[in-house]
C-alpha positions in Angstrom: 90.3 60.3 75.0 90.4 63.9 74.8 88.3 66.1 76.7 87.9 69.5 75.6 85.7 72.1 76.8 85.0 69.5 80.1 86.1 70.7 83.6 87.7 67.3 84.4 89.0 68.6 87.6 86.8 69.5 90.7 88.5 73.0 92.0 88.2 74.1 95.3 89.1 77.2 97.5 92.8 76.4 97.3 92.9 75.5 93.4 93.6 78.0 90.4 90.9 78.1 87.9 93.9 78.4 85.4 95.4 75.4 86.4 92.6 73.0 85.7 90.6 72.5 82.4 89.4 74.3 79.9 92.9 75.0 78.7 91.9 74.4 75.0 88.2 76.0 74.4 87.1 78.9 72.7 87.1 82.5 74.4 83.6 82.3 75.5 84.3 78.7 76.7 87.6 79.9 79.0 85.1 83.4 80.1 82.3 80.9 81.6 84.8 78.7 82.9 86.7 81.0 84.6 83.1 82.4 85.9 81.8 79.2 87.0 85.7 78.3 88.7 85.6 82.1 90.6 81.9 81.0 91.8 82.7 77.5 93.0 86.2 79.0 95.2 83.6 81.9 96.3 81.0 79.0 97.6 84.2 77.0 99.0 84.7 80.1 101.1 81.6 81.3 102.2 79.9 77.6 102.5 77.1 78.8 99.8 76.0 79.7 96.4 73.3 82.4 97.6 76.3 84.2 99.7 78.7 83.6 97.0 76.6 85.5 94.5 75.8 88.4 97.1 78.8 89.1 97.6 81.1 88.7 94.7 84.3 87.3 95.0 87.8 88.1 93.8 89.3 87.6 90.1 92.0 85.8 89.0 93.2 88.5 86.5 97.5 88.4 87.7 99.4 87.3 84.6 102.3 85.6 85.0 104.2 88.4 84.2 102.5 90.5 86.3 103.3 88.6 89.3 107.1 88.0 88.3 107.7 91.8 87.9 105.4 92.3 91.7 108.3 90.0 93.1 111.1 91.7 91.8 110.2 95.5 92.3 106.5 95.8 93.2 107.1 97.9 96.8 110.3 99.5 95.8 110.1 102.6 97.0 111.8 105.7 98.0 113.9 103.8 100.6 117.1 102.4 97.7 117.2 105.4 96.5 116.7 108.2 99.3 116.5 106.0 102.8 119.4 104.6 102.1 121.7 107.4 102.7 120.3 107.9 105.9 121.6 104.3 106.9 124.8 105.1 105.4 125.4 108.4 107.1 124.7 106.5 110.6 127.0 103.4 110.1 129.2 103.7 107.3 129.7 101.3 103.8 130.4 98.2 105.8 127.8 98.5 108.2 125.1 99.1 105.4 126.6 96.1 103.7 126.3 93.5 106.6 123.1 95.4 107.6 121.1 95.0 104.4 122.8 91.3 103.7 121.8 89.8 107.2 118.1 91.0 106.7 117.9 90.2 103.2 118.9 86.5 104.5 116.5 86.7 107.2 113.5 87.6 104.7 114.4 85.1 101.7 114.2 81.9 104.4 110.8 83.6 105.4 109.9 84.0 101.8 110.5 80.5 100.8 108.3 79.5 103.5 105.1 81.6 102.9 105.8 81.1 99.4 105.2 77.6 100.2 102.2 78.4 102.3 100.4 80.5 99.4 101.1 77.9 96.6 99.6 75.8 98.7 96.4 77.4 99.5 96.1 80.7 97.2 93.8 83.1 99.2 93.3 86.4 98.7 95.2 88.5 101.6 96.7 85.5 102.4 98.8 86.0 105.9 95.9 86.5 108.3 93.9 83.7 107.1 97.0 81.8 107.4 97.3 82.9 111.3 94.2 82.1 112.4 93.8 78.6 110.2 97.2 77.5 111.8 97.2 79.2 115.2 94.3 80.5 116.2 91.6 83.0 115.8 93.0 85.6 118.0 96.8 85.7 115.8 94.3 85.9 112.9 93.1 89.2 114.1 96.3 91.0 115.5 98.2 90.0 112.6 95.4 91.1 110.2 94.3 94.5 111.4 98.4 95.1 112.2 99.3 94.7 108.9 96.0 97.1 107.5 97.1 99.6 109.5 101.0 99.1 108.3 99.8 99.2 105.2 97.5 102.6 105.0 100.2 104.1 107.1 102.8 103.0 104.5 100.8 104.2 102.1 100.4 107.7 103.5 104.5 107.8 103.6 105.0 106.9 100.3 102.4 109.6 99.0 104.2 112.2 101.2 107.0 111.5 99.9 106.0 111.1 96.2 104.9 115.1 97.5 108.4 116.2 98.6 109.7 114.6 95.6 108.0 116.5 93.4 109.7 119.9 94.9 112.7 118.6 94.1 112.0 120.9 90.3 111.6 124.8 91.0 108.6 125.1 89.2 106.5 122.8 91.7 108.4 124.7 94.8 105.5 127.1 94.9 102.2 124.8 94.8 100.6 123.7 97.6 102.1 119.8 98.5 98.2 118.9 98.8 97.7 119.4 95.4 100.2 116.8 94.4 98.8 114.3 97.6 95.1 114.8 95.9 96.8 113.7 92.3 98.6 111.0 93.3 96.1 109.8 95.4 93.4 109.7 92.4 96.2 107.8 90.9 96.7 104.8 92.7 92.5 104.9 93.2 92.1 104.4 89.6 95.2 101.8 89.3 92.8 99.7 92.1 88.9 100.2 91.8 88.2 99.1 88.2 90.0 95.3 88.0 93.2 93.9 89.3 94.2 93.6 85.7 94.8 96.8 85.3 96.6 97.2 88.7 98.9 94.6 87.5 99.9 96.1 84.0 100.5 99.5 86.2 103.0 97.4 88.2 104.3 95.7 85.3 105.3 98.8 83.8 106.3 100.9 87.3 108.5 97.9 88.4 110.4 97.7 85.1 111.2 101.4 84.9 112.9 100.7 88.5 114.4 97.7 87.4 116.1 99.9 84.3 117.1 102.5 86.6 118.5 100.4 89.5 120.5 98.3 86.8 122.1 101.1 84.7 123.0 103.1 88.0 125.0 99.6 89.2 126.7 99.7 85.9 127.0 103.5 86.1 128.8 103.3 89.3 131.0 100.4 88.3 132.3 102.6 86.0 132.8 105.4 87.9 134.4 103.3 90.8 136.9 102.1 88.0 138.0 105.5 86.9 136.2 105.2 83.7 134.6 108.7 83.7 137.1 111.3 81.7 138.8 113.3 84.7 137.9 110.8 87.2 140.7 109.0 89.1 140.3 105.0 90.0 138.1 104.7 93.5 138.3 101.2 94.6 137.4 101.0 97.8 140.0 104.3 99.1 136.2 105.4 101.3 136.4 102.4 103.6 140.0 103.0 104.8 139.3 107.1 104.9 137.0 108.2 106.7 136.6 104.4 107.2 134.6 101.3 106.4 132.4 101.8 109.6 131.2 104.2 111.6 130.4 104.7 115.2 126.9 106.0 116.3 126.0 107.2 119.9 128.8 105.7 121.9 132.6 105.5 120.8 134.7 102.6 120.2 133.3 99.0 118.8 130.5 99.7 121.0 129.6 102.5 118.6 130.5 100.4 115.4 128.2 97.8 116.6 125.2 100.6 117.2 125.9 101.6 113.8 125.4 98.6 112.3 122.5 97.9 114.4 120.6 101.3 113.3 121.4 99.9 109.7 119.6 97.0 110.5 116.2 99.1 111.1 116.3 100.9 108.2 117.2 97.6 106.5 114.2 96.0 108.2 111.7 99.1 107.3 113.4 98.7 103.1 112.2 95.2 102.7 108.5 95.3 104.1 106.6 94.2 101.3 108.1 91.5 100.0 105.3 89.4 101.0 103.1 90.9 99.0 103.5 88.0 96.4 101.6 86.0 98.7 99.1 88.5 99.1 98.3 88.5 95.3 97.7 84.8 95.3 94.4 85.0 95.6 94.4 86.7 92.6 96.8 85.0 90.2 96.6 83.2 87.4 97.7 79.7 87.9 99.2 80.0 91.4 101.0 76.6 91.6 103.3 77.3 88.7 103.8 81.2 89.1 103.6 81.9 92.4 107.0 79.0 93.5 108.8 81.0 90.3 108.0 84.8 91.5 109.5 83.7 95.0 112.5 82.7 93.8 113.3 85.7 92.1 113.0 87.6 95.4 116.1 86.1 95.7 117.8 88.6 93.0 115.9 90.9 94.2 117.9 91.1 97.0 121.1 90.7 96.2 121.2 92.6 92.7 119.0 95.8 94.6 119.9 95.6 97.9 122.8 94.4 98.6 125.0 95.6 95.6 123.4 98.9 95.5 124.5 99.3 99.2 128.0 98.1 98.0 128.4 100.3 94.9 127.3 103.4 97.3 129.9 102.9 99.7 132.4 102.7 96.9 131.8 106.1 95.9 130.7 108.1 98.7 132.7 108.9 102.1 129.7 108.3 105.0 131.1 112.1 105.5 130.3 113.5 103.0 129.3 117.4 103.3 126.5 117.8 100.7 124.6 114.4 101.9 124.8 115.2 105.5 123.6 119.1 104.5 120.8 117.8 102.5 119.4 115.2 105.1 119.9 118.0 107.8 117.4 120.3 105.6 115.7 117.9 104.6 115.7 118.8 101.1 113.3 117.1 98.9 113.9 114.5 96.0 117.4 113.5 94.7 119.0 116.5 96.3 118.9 113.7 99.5 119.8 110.6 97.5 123.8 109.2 97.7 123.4 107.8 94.0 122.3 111.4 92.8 125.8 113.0 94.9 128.0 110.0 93.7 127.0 111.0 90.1 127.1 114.7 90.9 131.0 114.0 92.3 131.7 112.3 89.1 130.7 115.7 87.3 127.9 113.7 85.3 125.0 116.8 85.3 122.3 115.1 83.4 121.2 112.4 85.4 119.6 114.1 88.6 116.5 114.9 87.3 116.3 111.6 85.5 116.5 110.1 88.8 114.4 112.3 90.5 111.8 111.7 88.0 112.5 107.8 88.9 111.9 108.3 92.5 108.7 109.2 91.8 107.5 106.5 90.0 108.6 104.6 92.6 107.0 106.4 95.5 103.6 106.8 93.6 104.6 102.7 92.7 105.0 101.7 95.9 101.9 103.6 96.8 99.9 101.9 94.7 101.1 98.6 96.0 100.0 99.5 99.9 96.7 100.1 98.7 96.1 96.5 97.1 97.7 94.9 99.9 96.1 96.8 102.7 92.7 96.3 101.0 92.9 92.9 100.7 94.1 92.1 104.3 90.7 93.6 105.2 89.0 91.6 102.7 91.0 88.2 104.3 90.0 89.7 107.6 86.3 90.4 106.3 86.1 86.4 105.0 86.9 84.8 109.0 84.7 87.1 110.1 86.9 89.9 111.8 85.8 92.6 110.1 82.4 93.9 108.8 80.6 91.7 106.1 80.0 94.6 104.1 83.9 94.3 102.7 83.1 91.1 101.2 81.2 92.8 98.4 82.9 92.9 95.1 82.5 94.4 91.8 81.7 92.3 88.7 85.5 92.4 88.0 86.6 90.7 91.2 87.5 94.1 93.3 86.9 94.3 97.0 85.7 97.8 96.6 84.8 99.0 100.3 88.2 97.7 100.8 89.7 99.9 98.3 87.9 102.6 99.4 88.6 102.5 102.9 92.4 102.0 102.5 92.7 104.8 100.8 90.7 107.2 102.3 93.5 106.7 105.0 95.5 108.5 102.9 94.0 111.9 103.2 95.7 112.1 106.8 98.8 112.9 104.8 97.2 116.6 103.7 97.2 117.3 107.6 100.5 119.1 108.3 101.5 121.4 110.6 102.4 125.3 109.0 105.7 125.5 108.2 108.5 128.3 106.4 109.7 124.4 104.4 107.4 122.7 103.3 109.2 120.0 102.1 109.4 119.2 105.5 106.0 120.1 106.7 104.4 117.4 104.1 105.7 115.1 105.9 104.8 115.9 110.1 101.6 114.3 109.8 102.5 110.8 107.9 105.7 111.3 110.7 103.4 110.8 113.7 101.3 108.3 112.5 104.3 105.9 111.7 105.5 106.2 115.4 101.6 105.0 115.7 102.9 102.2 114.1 106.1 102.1 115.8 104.6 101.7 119.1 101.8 99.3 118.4 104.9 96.8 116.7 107.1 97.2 119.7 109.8 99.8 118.0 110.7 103.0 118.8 113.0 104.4 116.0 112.8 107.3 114.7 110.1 107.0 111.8 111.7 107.3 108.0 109.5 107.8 105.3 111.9 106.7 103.2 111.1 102.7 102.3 
């Protein structure tokens, strides 16, 4: 017997309101049952309907899409295009190589298992709650307010850097880096306050233009590396045997070899933070069970197509030695002037790519951004719902957003206009955003020099 229009299926905290009933109804019939589904998860949560309705809870609006293209590029940042060559000057193409392979191992086996977790029970902010349901209270708390504080941090990076980038073109060279840090910053504050929906299709569409970019340069460099540009000799791999495939850092010897590949490994480790945030948007997707197993497995070629050939194909056509990327990292000179895919293109004699690229970087600063800022929100909301942070970030708008949260988060990111006076400023942007990542440093037990390259 068939059963339209009939919520057949009790749904609870840890179910979808996608995945059960009403899959046939009219509009209005799917509207109220996805209202009636978000109310029953919100009195699952808070233990009644009088709370539930005080406070609001969070909507469902994710597509499937949306959540796919979140896994592949949602917190690609600055680091695969600009951080990168910082790595690579430090340990060389091999080092970079093993560096970026051995973490991007390391985070797919943790992947699959909080992917797991958060098909499993789909909360919003997901990782805390997980801590102190499965450990205790106390893990609950560090790890929440940790990873807030990560997070607005990250996001004050990623808008200094989106700053510096934007120097990178004469015409901005003159203008005050805080004008830029107030316009991206209302931004990413109107990509978050007014519906998840709409944070999704900015995603959509910044994650795709990276996707584009990151693809072509892998084929542009392919080509490049086989002598297919006019003037351009073959290149194989003629960089790892001179100046060499790795290089030492701090001491001499293998000893230095192995530090080299070892500083790879943090910047490697600062690239993929995250990755998790697939998890984090659970609480907020549309059928979690189905999309959520499918969007972690494509973290998967996310690594290896992003990371790890991108880290390959530089090698191939830049010596670690190279004079102009080891002047422009010393000066600190802003945009693609700093980026090895920008000098293996300029080496190639290929002039009208740069500011393509640059232009690239910036949608993926102001991208990744944007992404901090929903994940660092809703880690307070998770920490808000077991009652380690104030009530008042429970309350939600009509369409589902956790708008203290919001606010909060990125009101952090007004400690990136604090910069010391400086002749540069491309590199005074970024002395505030500097020191508050050693914060960060400190309080997660490392003591690298920051990057605010992710």
């Amino acid at each position: 017997m068939e059963k339209d229009n009939v919520n057949v299926y009790p749904v609870s905290g840890s179910d979808s309101p996608d995945v059960h009933g009403y899959r046939h109804g009219s509009v209005s019939n799917k509207y109220e049952s996805r209202r009636g589904a978000k109310l029953n998860e919100a009195t699952d949560i808070y233990g009644d309907v009088q709370t539930a309705e005080e406070y609001g809870y969070v909507s469902r609006g994710l597509k499937s899409r949306h959540i796919q293209f979140i896994a592949l590029g949602g917190t690609i940042g600055t680091g695969l295009f600009l951080g990168i060559g910082r790595a690579f000057s430090t340990g060389g193409p091999l080092s970079i190589l093993l560096g970026y392979s051995f973490v991007g191992l390391a985070v797919f086996a943790m992947m699959m298992s909080l992917g797991e977790m958060a098909t499993w029970l789909p909360l919003p902010g997901s990782i805390p709650q997980f801590a102190t349901r499965y450990i205790e209270p106390a893990a609950g708390f560090a790890t929440g307010w940790n990873t807030w504080y990560s997070n607005a941090i990250t996001l004050c990076a990623e808008i200094s850097a989106a700053a510096t980038v934007i120097q990178y073109w004469e015409g901005a060279r003159d203008i005050n880096p805080a004008a830029w840090i107030g316009l991206i910053l209302a931004i990413i504050l109107f990509l978050n306050i007014f519906a998840v929906s709409i944070y999704g299709e900015a995603e959509f569409i910044f994650a795709s233009i990276k996707i584009i970019t990151i693809i072509g340069l892998l084929i542009l460099c392919l080509i490049i590396d086989v002598g297919g540009v006019p003037g351009q000799k073959r290149l194989g791999f003629q960089y790892w045997n001179n100046p060499g495939a790795m290089k030492t850092y701090i001491a001499s010897g293998n000893t230095g070899r192995f530090l080299g590949f070892w500083a790879t490994m943090v910047n490697a480790a600062f690239s993929y933070g995250g990755v998790e945030m697939v998890a984090v948007a659970a609480g907020e997707a549309e059928n979690p069970r189905h999309n959520i197993p499918k969007a972690v497995r494509r973290v998967f070629y996310r690594i290896l197509c992003f990371y790890i050939l991108g880290s390959l194909a530089i090698g191939l056509l830049v010596p670690y030695n190279d004079a102009n990327l080891l002047q422009a990292i010393a000066d600190g000179e802003p945009g693609a002037a700093a980026s090895p895919w920008v000098i293996a293109i300029k080496r190639a004699n290929i002039d009208a790519l740069p500011s393509i690229i640059n232009a690239v970087i910036l949608t993926s600063a102001t991208s990744s951004g944007n992404a901090f800022l929903y994940t660092g929100s809703r880690y307070l909301f998770a920490l808000a719902q077991t009652k380690q942070a104030p009530r008042i970030f429970l309350k939600c708008t009509k369409n589902g957003v956790p708008y203290y949260c919001v606010l909060l988060t990125w009101s952090i990111g007004f400690l990136t206009v604090t910069r010391q006076p400086d002749h540069n400023q491309a590199n005074s942007t970024n002395t505030a955003a500097k020191r508050l990542v050693r914060i960060m440093n400190q309080l997660e037990g490392t003591n690298t020099e920051p990057s605010l390259d992710r």
